[in-house]
Rosetta silent file (secondary structure, phi, psi, omega in degrees, C-alpha in Angstrom):
SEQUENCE: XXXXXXXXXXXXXXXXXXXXXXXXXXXXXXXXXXXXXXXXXXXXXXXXXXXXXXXXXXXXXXXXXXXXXXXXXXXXXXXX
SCORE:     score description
SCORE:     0.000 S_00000001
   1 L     0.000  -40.088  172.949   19.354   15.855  300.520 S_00000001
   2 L   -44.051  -36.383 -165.743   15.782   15.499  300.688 S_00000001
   3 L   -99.279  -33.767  163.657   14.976   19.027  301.262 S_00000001
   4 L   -72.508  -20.837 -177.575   16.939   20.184  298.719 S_00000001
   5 L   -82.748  -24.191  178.862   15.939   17.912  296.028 S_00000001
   6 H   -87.184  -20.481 -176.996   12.310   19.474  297.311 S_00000001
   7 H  -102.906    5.798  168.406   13.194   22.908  297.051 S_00000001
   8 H   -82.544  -47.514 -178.192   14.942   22.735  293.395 S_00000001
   9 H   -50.799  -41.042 -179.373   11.393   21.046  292.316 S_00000001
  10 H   -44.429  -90.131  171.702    9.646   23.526  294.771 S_00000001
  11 H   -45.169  -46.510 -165.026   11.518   26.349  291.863 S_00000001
  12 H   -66.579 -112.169  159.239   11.650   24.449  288.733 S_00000001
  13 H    34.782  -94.871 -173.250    7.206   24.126  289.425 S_00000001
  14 H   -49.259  -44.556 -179.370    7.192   27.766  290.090 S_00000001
  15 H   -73.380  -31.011 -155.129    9.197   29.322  287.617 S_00000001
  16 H   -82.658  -12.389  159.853    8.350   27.094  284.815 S_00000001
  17 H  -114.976    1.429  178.978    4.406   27.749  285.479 S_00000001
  18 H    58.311   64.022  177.882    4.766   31.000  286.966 S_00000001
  19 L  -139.627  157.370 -173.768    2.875   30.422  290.380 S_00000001
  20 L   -75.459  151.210 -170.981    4.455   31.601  293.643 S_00000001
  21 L   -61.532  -42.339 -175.112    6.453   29.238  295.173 S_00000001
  22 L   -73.506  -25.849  177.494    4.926   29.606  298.699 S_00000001
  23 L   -80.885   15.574 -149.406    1.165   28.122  296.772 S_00000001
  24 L  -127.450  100.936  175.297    3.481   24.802  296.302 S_00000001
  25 L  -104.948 -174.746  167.416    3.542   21.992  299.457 S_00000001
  26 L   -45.920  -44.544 -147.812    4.803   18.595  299.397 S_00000001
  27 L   -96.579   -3.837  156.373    1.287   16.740  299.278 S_00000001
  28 L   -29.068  130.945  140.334    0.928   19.368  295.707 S_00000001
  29 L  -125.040  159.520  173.216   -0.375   17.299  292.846 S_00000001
  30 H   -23.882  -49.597 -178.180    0.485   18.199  289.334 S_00000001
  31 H   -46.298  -91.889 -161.184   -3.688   18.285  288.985 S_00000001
  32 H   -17.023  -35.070  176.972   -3.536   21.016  291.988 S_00000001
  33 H   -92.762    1.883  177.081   -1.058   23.110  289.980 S_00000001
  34 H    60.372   35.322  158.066   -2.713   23.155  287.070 S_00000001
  35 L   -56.756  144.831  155.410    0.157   20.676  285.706 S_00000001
  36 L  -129.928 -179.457 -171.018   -0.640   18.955  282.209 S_00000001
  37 H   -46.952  -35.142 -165.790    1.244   16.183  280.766 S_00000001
  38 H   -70.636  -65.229  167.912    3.783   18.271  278.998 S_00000001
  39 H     0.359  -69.207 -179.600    4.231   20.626  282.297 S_00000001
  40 H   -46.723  -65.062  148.970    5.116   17.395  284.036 S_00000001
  41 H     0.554  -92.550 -156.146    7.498   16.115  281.192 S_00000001
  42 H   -46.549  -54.028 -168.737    9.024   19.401  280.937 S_00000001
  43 H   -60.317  -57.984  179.705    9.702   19.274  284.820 S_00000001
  44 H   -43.325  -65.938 -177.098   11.220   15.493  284.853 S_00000001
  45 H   -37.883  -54.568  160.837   13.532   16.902  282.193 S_00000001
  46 H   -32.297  -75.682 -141.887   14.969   19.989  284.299 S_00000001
  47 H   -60.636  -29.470 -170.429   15.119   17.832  287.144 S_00000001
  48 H   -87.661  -71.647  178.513   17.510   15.158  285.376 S_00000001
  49 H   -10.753  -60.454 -168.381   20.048   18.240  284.016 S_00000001
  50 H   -50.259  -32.896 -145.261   19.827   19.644  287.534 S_00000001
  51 L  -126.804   24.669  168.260   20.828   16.486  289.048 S_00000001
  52 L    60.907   15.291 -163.939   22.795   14.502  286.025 S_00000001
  53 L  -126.765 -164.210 -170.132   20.576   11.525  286.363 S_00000001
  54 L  -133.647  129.314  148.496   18.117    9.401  284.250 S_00000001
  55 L   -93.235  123.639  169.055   14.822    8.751  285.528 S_00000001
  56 L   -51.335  157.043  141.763   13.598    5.361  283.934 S_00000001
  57 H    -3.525  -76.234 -167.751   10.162    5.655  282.151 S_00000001
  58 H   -58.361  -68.022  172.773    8.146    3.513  283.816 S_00000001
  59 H   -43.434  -47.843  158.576    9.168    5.464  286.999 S_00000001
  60 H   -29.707  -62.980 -169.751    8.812    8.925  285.289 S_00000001
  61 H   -68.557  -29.887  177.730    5.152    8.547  284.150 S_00000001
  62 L   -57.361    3.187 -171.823    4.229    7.694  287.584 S_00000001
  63 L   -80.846   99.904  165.406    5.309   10.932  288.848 S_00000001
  64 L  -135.892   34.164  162.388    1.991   13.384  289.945 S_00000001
  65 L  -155.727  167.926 -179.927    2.623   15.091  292.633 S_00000001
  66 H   -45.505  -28.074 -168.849    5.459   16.900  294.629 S_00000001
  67 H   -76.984  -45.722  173.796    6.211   14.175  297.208 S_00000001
  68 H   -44.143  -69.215 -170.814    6.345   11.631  294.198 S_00000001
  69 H   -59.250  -56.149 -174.587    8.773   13.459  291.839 S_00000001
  70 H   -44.637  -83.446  166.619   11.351   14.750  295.665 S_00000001
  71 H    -5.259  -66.580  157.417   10.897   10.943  296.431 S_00000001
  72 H   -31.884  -72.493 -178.647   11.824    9.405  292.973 S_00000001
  73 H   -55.277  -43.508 -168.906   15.201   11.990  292.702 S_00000001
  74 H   -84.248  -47.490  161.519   16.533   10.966  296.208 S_00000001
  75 H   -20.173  -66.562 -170.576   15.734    6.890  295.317 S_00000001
  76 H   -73.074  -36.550  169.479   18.048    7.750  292.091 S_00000001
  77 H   -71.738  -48.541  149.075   20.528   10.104  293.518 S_00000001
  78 H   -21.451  -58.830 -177.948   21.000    8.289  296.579 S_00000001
  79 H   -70.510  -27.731  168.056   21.606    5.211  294.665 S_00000001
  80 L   -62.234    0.000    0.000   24.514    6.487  292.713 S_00000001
């Protein structure tokens, strides 16, 4: 599950800033990608449509880099 929950973010990242996919690793942070707040936002947001879920808040803002945000989504999907 892990690897797939990394390679929907892995797309969502890339299309939604338009950088190739392949310039995107795990250990990415949002900084590295030339992420900003909304970017990030915008990104959370995808990811809970893609995957039906709610990320709490508190957990949310802490997300700022790739491993974080894969990490989070398997914690929450997992748990359902």
């Amino acid at each position: 599950m892990e690897e797939e929950i990394y390679n929907k973010v892995v797309a969502l990242i890339a299309a939604n800033n338009h950088i190739s996919p392949e310039t995107i690793t795990i250990d990415s942070s949002f900084e590295d990608l030339a992420m900003d707040s909304l970017d990030g936002l915008t990104l959370i947001n995808d990811l809970e449509n893609e995957y039906n879920i709610t990320l709490p808040n508190e957990e949310a803002v802490k997300i700022k880099t790739v491993r974080q945000a894969v990490n989070s989504l398997n914690k929450i999907i997992t748990q359902q």
